[in-house]
C-alpha positions as CSV (number, residue, x, y, z in Angstrom):
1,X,-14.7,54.8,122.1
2,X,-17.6,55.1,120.0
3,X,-20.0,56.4,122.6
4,X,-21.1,59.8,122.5
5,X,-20.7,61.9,125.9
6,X,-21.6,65.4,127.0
7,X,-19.2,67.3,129.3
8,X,-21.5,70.3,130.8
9,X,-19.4,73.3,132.2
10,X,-21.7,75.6,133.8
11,X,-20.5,79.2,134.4
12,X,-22.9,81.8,135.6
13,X,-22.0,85.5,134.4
14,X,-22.8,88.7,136.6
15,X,-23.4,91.7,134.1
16,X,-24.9,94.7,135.1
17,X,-28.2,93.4,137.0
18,X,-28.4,90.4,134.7
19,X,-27.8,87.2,135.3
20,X,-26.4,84.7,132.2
21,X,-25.7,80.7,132.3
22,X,-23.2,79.9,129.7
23,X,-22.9,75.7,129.0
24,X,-19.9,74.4,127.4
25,X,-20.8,71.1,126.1
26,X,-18.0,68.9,124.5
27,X,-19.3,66.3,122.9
28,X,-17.2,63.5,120.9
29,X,-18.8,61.4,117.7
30,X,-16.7,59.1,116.1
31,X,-13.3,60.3,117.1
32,X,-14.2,63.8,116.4
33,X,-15.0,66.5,119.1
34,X,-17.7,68.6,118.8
35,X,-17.8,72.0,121.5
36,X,-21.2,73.6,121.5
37,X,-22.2,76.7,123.5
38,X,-25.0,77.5,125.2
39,X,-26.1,81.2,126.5
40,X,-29.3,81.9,128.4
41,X,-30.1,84.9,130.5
42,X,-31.9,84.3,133.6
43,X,-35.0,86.6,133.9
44,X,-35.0,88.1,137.3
């Protein structure tokens, strides 16, 4: 498999009023896995 794809895991996190998105993307190039986070806060 030489195609690259992106495996999004979405998680929404509850702290204190706030409201945060965190993506998980796994993404595989050449054989080789790459994980790369994401964190944004949602403005209420």
């Amino acid at each position: 498999m030489h195609n690259e794809y992106d495996i999004p895991f979405v998680v929404t996190l509850h702290m204190k009023n706030t409201y945060a998105v965190l993506r998980v993307h796994v993404i595989k190039i050449e054989g080789q896995p790459y994980v790369l986070l994401q964190l944004e806060p949602l403005m209420n």
